[in-house]
N, C-alpha and C positions, 0 to 999 in steps of 0.2 A: 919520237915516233919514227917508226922505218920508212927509208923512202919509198916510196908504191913502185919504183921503178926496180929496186932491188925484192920488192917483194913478187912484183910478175917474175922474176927470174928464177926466184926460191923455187917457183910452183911448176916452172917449165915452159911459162910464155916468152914469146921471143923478142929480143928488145932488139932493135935496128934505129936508123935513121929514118926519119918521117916519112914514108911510105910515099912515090910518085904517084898525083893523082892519076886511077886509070881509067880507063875507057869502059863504061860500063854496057857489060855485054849482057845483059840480064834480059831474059826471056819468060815471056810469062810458061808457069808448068802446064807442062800435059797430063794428061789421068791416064795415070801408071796402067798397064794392060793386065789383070788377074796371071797370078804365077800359074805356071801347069802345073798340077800335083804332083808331088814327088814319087817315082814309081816305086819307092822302096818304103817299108814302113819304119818307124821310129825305134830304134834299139838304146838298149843299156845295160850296163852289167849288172844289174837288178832286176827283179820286179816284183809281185806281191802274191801272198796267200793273203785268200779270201776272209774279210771277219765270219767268225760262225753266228748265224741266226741266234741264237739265245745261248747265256751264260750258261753252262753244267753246273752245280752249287756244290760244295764241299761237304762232305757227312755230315757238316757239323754249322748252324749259322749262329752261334752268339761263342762269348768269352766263357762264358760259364759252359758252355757243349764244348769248348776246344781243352777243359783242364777234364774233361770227365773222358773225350775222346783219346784224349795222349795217354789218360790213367789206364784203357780198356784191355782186359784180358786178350790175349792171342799178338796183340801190337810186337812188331818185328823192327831190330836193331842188326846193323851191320854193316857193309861196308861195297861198294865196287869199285874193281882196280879197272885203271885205264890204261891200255899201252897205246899209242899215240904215234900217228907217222906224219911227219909233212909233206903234203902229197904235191905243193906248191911254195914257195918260198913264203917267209913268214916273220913278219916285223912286229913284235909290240916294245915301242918304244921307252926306255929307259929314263931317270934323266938328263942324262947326256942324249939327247933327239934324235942323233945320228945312231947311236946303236941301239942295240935290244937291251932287252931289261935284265939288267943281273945285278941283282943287289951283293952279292959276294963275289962277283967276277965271272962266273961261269952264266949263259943268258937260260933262262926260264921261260918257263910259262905261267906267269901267275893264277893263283887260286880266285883270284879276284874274277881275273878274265873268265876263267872256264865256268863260274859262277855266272857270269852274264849273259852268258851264249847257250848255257844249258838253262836258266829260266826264261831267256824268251822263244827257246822250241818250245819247253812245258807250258808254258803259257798258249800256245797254239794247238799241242797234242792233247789240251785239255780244254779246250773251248771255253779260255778264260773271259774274263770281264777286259775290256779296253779304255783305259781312264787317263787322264790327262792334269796337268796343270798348270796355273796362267804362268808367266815369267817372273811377275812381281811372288807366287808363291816358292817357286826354284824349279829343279829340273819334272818334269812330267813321269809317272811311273813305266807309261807306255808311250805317248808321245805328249811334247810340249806346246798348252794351249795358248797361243797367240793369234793373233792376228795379222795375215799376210798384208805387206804391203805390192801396190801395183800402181802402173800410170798407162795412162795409154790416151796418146795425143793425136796417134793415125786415124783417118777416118776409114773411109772403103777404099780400098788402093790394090795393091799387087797379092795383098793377102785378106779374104775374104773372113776371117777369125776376128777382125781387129773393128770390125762393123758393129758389133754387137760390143764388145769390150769398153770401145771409148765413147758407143751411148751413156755405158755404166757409168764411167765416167766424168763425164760433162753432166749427166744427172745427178752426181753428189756433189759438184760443186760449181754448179748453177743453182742459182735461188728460183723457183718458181715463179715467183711472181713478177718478179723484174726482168731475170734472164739475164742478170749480170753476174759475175764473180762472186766465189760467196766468199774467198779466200781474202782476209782481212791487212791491212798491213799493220806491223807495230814491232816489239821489239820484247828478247827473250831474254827477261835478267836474269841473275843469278841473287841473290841475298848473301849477307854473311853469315845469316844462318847455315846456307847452301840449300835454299829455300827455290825454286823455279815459280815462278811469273812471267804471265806475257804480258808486257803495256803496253795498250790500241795506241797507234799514231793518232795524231791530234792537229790539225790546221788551221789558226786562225780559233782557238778554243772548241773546236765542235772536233769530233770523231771523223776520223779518213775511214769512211766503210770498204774504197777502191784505193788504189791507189792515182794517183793523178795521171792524167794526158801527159802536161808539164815535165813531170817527172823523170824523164826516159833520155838516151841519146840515142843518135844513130851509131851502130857498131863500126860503123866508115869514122866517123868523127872520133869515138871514142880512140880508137886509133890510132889516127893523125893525132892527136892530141897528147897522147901517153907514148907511143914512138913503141909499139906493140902489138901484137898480133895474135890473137884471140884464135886456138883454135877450137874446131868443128865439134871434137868432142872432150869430154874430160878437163873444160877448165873452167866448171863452177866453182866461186868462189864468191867471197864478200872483199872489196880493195873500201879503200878508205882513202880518202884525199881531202885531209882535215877533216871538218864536220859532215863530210858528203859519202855515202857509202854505195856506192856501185855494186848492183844485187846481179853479179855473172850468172850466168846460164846457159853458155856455150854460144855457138857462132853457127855460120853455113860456108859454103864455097866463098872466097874473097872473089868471085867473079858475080856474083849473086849478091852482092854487097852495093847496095846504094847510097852515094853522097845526097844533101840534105835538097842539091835542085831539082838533081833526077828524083828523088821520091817524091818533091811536089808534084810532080808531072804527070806520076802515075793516077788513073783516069781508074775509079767503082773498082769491080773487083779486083783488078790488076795490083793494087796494094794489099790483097790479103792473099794473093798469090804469089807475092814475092819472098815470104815465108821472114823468119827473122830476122827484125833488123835495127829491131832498140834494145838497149842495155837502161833499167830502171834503176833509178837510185833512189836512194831517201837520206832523212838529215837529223842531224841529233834535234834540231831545231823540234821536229814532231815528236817527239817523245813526253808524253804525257809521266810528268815525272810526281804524280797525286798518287801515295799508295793507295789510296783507297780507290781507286780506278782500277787496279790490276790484276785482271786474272787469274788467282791460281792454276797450274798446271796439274793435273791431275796425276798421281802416281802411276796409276795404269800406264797412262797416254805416254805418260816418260819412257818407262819401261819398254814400254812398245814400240817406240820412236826409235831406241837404242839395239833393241835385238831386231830390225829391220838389218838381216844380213846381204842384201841387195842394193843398200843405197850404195854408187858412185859418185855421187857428187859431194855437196856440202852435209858434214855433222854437224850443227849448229851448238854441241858440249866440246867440240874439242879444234874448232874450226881455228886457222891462223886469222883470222877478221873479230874474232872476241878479241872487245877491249876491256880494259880493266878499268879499276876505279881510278886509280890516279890518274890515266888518261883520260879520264871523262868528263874528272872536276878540271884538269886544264883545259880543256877544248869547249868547257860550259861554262865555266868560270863557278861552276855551282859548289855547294859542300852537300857531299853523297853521302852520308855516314852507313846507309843500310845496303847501298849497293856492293856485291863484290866483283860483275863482269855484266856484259850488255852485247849482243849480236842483234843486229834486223834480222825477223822473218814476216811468216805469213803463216796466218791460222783458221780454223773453221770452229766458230762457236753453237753450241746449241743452249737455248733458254741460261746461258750464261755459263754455260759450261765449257771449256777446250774438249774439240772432238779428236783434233786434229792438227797438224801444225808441221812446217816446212822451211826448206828456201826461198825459192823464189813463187811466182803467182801460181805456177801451177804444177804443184808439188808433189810428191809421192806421197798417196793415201791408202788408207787399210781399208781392206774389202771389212763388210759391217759383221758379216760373220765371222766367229772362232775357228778354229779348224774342229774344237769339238762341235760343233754344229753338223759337221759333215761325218759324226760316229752314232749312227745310231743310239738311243737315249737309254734303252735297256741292256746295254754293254757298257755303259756311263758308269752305273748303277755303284754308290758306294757301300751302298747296303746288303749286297750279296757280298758273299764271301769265297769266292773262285778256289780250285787247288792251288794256285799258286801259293795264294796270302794263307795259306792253311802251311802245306810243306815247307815253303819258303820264308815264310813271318810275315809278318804283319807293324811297323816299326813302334804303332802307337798300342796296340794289343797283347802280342807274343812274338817269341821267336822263334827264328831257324831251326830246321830239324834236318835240316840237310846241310854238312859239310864240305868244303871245297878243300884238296892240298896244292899245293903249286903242283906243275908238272917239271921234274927233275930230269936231264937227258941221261937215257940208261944207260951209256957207258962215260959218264962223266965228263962228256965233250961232247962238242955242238960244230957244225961245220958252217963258217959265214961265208956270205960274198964279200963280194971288193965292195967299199963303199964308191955312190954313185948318186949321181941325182935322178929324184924321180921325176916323172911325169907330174903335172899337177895335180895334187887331189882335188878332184871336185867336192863339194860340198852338199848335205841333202836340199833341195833347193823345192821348197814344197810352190813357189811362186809359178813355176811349170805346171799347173792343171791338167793339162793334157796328160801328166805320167803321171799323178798322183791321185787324181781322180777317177772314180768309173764315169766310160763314156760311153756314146751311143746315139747316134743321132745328132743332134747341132750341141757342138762342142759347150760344155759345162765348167763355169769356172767358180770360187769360190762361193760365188752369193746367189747362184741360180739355184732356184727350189729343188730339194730335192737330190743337194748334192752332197753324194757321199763317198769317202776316202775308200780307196781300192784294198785297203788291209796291211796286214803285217809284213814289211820290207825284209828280204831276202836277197842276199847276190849269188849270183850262180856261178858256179866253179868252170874253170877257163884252165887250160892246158899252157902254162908259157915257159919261154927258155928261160936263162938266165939273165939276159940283157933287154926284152922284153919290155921292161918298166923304165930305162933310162931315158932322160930327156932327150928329147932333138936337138940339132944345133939351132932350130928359131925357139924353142922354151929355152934355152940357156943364152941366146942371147936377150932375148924378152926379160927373163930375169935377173940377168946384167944391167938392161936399163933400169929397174925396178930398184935393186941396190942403189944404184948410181944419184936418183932423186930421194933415196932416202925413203921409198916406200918397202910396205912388206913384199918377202921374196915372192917369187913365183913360183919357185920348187925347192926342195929340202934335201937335204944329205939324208939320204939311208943307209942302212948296213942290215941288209935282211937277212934270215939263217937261212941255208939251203935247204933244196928237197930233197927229203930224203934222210933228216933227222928224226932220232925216236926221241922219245918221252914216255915217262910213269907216273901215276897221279892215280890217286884215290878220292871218290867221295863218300865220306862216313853218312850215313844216318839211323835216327830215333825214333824210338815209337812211331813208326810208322805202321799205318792200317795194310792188311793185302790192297785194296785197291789203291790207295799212293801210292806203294814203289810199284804195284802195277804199269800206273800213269810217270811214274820216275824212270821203268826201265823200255817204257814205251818210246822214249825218246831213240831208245839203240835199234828198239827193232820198226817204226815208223810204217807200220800196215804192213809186214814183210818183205819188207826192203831190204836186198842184200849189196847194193851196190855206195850205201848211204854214205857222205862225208859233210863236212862239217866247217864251218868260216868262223876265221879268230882272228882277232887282229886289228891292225891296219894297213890300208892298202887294198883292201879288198878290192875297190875299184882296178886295179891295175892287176889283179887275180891273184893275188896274195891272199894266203891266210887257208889254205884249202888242207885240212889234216882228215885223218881217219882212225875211227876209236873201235876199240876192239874190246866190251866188257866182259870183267868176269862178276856174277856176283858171290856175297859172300854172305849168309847171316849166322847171326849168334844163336849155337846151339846154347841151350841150355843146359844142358847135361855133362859140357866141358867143363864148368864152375865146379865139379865134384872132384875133378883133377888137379894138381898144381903145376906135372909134368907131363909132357907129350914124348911121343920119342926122340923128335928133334930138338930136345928141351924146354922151354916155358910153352906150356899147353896154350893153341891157339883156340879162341872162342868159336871163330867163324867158320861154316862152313860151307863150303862151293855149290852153289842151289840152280836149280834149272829154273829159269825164271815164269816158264809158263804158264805156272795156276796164280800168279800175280796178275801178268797179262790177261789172262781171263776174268779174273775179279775184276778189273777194270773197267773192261768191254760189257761184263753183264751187268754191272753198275752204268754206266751209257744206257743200256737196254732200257733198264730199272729207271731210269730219268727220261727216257724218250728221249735223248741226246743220240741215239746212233746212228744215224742217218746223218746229221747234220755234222756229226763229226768225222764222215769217214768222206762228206766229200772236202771239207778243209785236210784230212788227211793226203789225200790223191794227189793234192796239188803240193802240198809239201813233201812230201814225198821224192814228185818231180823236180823237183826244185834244189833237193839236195842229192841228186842223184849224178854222181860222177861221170859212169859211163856216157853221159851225154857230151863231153869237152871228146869224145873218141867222132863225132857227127861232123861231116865235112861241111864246110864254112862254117863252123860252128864258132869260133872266134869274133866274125862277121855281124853274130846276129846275136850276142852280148856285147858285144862295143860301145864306147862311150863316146856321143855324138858330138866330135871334139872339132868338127871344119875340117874345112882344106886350107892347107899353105898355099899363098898368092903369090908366085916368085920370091922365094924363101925369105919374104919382107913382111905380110900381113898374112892373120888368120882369119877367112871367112868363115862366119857362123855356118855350120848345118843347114842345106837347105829344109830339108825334115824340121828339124827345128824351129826356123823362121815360119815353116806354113801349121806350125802346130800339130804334125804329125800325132797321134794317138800312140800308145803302149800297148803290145798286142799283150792277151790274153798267159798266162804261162804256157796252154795247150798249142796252141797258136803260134808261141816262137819255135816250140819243142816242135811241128807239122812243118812249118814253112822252108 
């Protein structure tokens, strides 16, 4: 087994000579004074069109209406070309990560992409259905149904949001009738099956419901003992020192650190003001090793545990603190045959169930709602049939009728940058409420009635030079250290195309009705928008990905079929159509549905949304920004203050006014 002292090293704690005792300067806290509002409101390079009131339905609602619709006399075949400009730099990355995608050497634009981007505006210019699914079923059609995790241990302090929060809180894992912890202690095996179970610790044969008084050090002691130094934040772990497992959960100021006299001394509340100051352990000793005592884990709950993209601390599947079998039966002297690995946590059971389950006592938990909770239930709806799943397929029904080609640069070359490091891409982070939820009145987070998701994410197109997106020297040193301990970077090598490259791409389609490619060519013209452009890519946060498409359409006469030759030789089928008695069938079909009111104010705002001329609006850069802190003497980055007071996401109208 590795030394504990070589393993605080591994992780970044700092090993020295035994710490001189010091003088403990420990003051009881004061209550923080309420922050002033921040006078600027909350920005990003996103923000959202509205869901539309009710699903538009497709001509046609069964399997059997979709083989008699595609058979129907007048249905139209043909094709539109796309000429393509990058109006901002433009990365979709390759295998090789750093550059763009060129499967033959020369970079593209896959068909794949422009597939993606152009079903989820049609999904929007058609007031489609909005459906989800869990993690355990794979990725979601429109968004992915899990379960956010959150914690929240502030009570009322400098930020008046966090009052309500960590009642939530401490209500889920407070038992009612006791008022004690409902968070269990015990231990998360693995099987050779690769089976999950938790076994409840066990003391003296009866079940540990808490975990002990006894149980704990003083973080002074642990210490002086280990010849280390725990810091403040970021060094949850599980240590092991033989059978004894030390459940880390971070520290506070070593001047706010009490040895074990000074904290007898401390007199009522003054010990629960002195904030953290034990480090709990437990022992293989409790380990109830009876399978029929153990838990199942429930699939869900795994899943769930895992696509938590916000945990910092302890993974308890891939943690350095799992021990394995053969270290278990020498430290137990036992013969394990069905175990294959074993970590200490803590869990929350209902009627015998895992709800829930962590590191240490008070763990990150899922808000009880899905995120589909917060989509309206008749946009859920898998039983209507939207344009989307009509035009675009349906995987278990039919398929495609719409084509995608790659987009190829029309004069057989592509202009890059230098490769450089980006800025770091954020990530969509639906844990933020405040951006992703409608608000209004006292801030709404996932489990308050009534809470429902602000709509279909959209970033808005940003004017930048070319060097724009490179990291700073504090992200490039920040991601130096990152490297250095062996964890993932903090920014990535790109090699974006420049702006100001074209591209040509077609998308073929079938039998399609006038009102689909109405709703298909609706996408170009977007309520008579002529300023309209469009996001591909990645990067978009850093205002990559901004192109502009200029269609021609084309469809299949039928009267060329009588020909074999044209003038220019093999007679072309298609021919150049003015798209507007499509676009009409569309809108009189809305009419015809009482859809057109409700689609034309989701229009409005999408519209605005992809509307270029707006990056020409002075500070406009300003008020798409991504709420990244300030650097504190080119050493640390503070959080946003907007951020920390849970600043709200103004409206689309409202960023476009301000």
């Amino acid at each position: 087994m590795a030394n504990i002292f070589d393993a605080f090293t591994k992780v970044g704690f700092k090993t020295s000579e035994p710490p001189p005792p010091k003088k403990n300067s420990y003051q009881p806290k004061k209550n923080n004074p309420p922050q002033k509002k921040s006078s600027e409101p909350a920005t990003a390079p996103y923000n959202f069109v509205p869901l539309p009131e009710k699903v538009l339905p497709a001509q046609f609602d069964s399997v059997e209406g979709f083989r008699e619709h595609i058979g129907a006399a007048g249905n139209i075949s043909g094709e539109i070309s796309l000429d393509i400009e990058a109006l901002t730099p433009l990365f979709i990355g390759g295998s090789d990560n750093a550059k763009s995608f060129a499967p033959v050497g020369t970079p593209i634009i896959p068909g794949s992409s422009l597939r993606g981007m152009f079903k989820n505006i049609f999904k929007v210019v058609t007031c489609g259905a909005f459906r989800g699914q869990t993690t355990s079923q794979g990725k979601g059609e429109d968004f992915n149904d899990e379960h956010i995790y959150f914690r929240c241990l502030m009570g009322v302090g400098r930020y008046p949001w966090t009052k309500e929060l960590n009642k939530h809180y401490l209500d889920l894992m407070t038992d009612k009738d006791t008022g004690k912890k409902k968070a269990h202690p015990g231990f998360l095996i693995c099987t050779v099956e690769n089976k999950y179970f938790i076994a409840p610790s066990i003391a003296d044969g009866k079940p540990m419901n808490y975990d002990r008084k006894e149980d704990r050090i003083l973080i002074r002691e642990y210490e002086e003992k280990f010849h280390v130094t725990i810091p403040e934040r970021n060094s949850s772990c599980v240590k092991w020192d033989g059978t004894k497992a030390y459940i880390i959960t971070g520290s506070q100021a070593s001047c706010k650190l009490h040895d074990a006299e000074s904290y007898k001394n401390l007199k009522g509340d003054d010990k629960k003001k002195a904030g953290k100051q034990f480090i709990r352990f437990t022992r293989l000793d409790y380990v109830d090793w009876s399978r029929e005592h153990w838990i199942a884990l429930p699939e869900e709950v795994r899943t769930s545990y895992e696509h938590d993209r916000n945990r910092r601390g302890v993974n308890l599947f891939t943690d350095k603190g799992i021990l394995k079998r053969a270290e278990l039966e020498r430290l137990t002297k036992k013969n394990l045959p069905d175990v294959k690995t074993l970590i200490p946590c803590h869990f929350l059971e209902e009627r015998g169930q895992i709800t829930a389950f962590g590191h240490g006592q008070c763990f990150r938990i899922p808000y009880q709602n899905r995120i589909a909770n917060a989509v309206p239930e008749n946009l859920r709806d898998e039983k209507i049939i939207d344009f989307a799943d009509a035009v675009f397929g349906r995987a278990e029904l039919w398929a495609s009728r719409v084509y995608f080609e790659d987009a190829t640069p029309v004069d057989g070359k592509v202009s890059e940058l230098a490769t450089a490091k980006a800025h770091p891409l954020m990530q969509p982070n639906p844990t933020s409420y405040q951006l992703y939820l409608k608000q209004g009145g006292e801030l709404k987070h996932w489990d308050t009635v009534g809470a429902q998701i602000r709509g279909y994410k959209f970033y808005w197109h940003n004017y930048i030079d070319d060097d724009d997106w490179h990291a700073n020297n504090f992200e490039l040193s920040e991601n130096k250290k990152r490297i250095n301990a062996k964890q993932e970077p903090l920014t990535k090598d790109m090699t974006p195309l420049a702006k100001g490259n074209k591209f040509a791409a077609k998308i073929r389609f079938k039998n399609l009705s006038a009102v689909e490619l109405g709703a298909l060519m609706m996408i170009f013209d977007l309520y008579g928008s002529t300023d309209a452009a469009y996001k591909i890519g990645q990067g978009k946060p850093l205002g990559f990905g901004s192109i502009r498409i200029k269609p021609k359409l084309f469809v299949e006469d039928e009267t060329a079929y009588t020909e074999l030759f044209g003038a220019d030789g093999w007679q072309n089928p298609c021919r150049e159509k003015n798209p507007a008695e499509y676009l009409d069938a569309f809108k009189d079909y809305l009419r015809a549905c009482d859809r057109y009111e409700i689609w034309r104010k989701v229009m409005v705002e999408l519209k605005k949304i992809l509307d270029w001329s707006l990056t020409k609006q002075p500070r406009w850069s300003r008020k798409v920004a991504t709420m990244r802190g300030n650097i504190k003497e080119g050493k640390t980055m503070e959080l946003d203050e907007r951020f920390r007071q849970r600043e709200t996401l103004q409206t689309i109208f409202d960023v476009i006014k301000c």
